[in-house]
C-alpha positions, -999 to +999 in steps of 0.1 A: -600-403+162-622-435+157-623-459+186-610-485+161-579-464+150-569-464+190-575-496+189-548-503+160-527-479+175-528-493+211-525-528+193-494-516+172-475-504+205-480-534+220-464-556+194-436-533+191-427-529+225-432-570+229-409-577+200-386-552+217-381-566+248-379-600+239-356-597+208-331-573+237-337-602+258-324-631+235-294-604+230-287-601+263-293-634+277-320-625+299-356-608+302-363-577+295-395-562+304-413-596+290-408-634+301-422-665+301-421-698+319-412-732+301-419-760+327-447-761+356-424-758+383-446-726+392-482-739+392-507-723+400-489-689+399-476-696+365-487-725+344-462-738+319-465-714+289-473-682+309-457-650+308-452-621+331-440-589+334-400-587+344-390-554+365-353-555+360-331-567+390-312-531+394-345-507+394-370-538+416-352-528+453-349-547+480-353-588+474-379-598+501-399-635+508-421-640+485-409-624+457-411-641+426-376-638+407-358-650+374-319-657+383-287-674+363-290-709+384-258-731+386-270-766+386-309-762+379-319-767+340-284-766+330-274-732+348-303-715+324-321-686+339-346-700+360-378-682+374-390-690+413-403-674+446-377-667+472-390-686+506-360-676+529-323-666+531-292-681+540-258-674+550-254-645+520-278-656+497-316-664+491-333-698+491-360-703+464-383-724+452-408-736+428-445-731+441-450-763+426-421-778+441-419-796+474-385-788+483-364-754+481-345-752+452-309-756+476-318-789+485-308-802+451-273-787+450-282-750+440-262-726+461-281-699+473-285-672+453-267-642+454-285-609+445-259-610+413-276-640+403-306-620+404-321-608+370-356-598+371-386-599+395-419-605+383-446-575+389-472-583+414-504-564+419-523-570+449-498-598+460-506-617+426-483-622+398-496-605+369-497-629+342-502-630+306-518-665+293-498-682+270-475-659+259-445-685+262-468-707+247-473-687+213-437-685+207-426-719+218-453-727+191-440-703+169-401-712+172-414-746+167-431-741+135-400-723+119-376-749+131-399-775+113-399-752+083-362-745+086-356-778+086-375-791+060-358-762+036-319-766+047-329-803+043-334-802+004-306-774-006-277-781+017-279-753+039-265-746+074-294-744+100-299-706+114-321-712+144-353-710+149-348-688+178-329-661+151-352-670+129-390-664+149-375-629+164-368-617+124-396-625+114-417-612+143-402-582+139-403-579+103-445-583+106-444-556+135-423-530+115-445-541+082-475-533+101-466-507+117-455-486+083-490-496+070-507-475+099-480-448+090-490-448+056-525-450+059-541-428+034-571-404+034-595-396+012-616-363+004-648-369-008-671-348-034-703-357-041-724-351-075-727-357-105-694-353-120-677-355-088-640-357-087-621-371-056-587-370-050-572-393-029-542-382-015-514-399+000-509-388+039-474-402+036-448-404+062-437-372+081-404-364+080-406-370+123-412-402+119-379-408+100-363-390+129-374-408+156-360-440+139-324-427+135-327-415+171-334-450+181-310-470+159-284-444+170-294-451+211-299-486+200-259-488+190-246-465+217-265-488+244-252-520+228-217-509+232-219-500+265-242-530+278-239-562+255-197-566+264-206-563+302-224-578+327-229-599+359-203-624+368-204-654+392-182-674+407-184-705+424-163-702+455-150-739+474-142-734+509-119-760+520-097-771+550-069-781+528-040-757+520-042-730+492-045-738+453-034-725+419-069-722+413-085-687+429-118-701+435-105-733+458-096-710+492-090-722+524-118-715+551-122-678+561-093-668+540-088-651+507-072-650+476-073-627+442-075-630+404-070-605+377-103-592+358-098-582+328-113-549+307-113-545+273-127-517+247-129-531+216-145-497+202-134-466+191-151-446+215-130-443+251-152-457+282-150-457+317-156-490+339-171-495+372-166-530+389-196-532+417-199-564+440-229-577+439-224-602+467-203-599+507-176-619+497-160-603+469-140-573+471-132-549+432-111-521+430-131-489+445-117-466+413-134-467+378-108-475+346-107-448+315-099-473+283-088-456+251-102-473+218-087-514+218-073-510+254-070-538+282-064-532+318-066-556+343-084-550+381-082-571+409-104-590+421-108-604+460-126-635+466-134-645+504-137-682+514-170-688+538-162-698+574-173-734+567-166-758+544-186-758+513-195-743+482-213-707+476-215-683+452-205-646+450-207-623+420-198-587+408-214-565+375-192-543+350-210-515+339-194-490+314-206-460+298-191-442+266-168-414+275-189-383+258-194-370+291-166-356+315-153-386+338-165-367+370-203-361+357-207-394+346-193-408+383-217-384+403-243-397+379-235-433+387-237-428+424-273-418+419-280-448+401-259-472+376-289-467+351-285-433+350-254-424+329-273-443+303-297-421+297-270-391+295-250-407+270-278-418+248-292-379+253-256-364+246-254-390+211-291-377+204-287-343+204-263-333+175-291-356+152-322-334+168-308-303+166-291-309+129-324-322+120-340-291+134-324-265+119-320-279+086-349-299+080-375-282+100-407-295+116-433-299+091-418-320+061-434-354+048-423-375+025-462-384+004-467-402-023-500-381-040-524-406-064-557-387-077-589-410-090-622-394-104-655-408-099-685-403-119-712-411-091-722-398-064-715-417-030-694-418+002-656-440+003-645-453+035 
């Protein structure tokens, strides 16, 4: 294989796995895999515009000074995700900071944060942020562009303004898959040379495998989608006060408690089971996970604890849930290895039927081709 076909293939899984992660990212709310920074709170580690690479929160480790993390704020930039370097701890949360910054981030009302709060932290090599130029700043550029565009259009006919947001991850993706089908359907050529040389120039087409794999993944896709987009990490904002209780369970007197009921609903048709895991010392969720039939509510109970001083502080718990395709018991020993893991078993228990149907009745070796033949009268060589 030419060094230039490598090169267009390297280039090709590159684009899809940065539309990828940054479409699942707008989904989700949060990085995945790929982010950027918008302002240059960072400088020099990141200059406005720069991306990075995002390890996710739940497979990073341990938080330690000097990491450089993206978390949910609650008063900075609107309560948007916000990416800085932890610089200490306090009470049961970190304080951060941007390296531009003068001041930690808690000195302008942002509680510390909480390792809920927590959603990525960036990959360092050597003790430096690796960091992509201007990757924020080509689709800032591009969003821009298409809201102009978008604009301009709904403008003139009357129409209802999408997004550019929507809009720029559609049509990124749209160029990716269009370019990526091109290298799939690349076609070769088999030369003859002579006189009355005849060439045929045959279609490689796409194998069958191909088609496979993309079931596999829009089947995954939808599994993980039902198990990950209705959950999440939530945070609340706990008041400790020296005044007497309050209808509201967030307001609790100093060093006492009070509870709330969580709701958990399935709105599928495939039964789940629930885990509620605090992500933070002063909340407390029911130890046992909750088996939902298909449309089914249950409510768990949720303990908040009130800090031993008078203030306000954060403290947060994640949902996970994983379709029910698996026996209750294997999925909870696979959660106590990690709550990534009964991902992957579900996704490889959908799978399977699809692999093995597709095995035993379509075989290995089919391709869909497309055959065109041309005759040439001339000798010479086609590249």
């Amino acid at each position: 294989m030419r060094v230039r076909t490598l090169a267009e293939y390297a280039l090709a899984i590159v684009l899809v796995v940065l539309v990828i992660s940054l479409g699942v990212g707008y989904l989700l709310g949060q990085p995945v895999l790929f982010a950027y920074v918008e302002t240059g709170s960072m400088e020099p580690t990141l200059n406005a515009g720069d991306g990075f690479v995002a390890i996710p929160a739940a497979v990073a480790g341990e938080i330690e000074q000097g990491d450089v993390v993206t978390f949910e704020a609650e008063e900075l930039h609107g309560g948007r995700p916000t990416t800085h370097r932890v610089v200490g701890t306090q009470g049961n949360g970190y304080l951060t900071q941007g390296d531009a910054n003068p001041f930690p981030d808690q000195s302008r009302n942002e509680p510390p944060v909480t390792d809920g709060q927590i959603l990525t932290v960036a990959l360092t090599m050597n003790g430096e942020v690796v960091r992509i130029p201007h990757l924020g700043t080509g689709v800032m550029a591009l969003q821009s562009g298409i809201d102009r565009v978008e604009g301009t259009i709904a403008g003139l006919f009357g129409w209802q303004q999408v997004g550019s947001d929507e809009l720029t991850y559609v049509l990124f993706g749209l160029g990716v898959v269009l370019f990526g089908s091109s290298m799939l359907t690349g076609r070769g050529k088999r030369l003859r040379t002579g006189s009355d040389e005849r060439s045929r120039t045959r279609s490689t087409g796409i194998d069958s495998r191909y088609i496979l794999l993309a079931c596999v993944l829009l089947l995954c896709a939808g599994a993980t989608a039902a198990m990950v987009v209705p959950v999440g990490t939530e945070s609340y904002g706990i008041v400790s006060t020296d005044g007497s209780g309050s209808a509201n369970p967030t307001i609790i007197p100093v060093g006492e408690t009070d509870e709330f009921e969580y709701t958990i609903h399935n709105g599928g048709v495939v039964p789940i089971v629930s885990y509620l895991e605090p992500r933070s010392s002063g909340i407390e969720t029911d130890i046992e996970p909750h088996r939902l039939s298909a449309n089914e509510s249950v409510n768990s109970t949720v303990t908040l604890h009130a800090n031993d001083e008078t203030g306000y502080h954060v403290e947060s718990m994640t949902e996970y849930r994983y379709l029910l395709v698996l026996p209750p018991t294997v999925i909870g020993a696979l959660y106590a290895i990690h709550p990534w893991t009964p991902y992957l078993a579900v996704n490889a228990v959908v799978a399977t039927p699809l692999i093995v149907s597709w095995t035993l009745f379509g075989g290995t070796s089919h391709r869909i081709r497309l055959r065109q033949r041309t005759r040439s009268r001339t000798g010479g060589f086609f590249d």
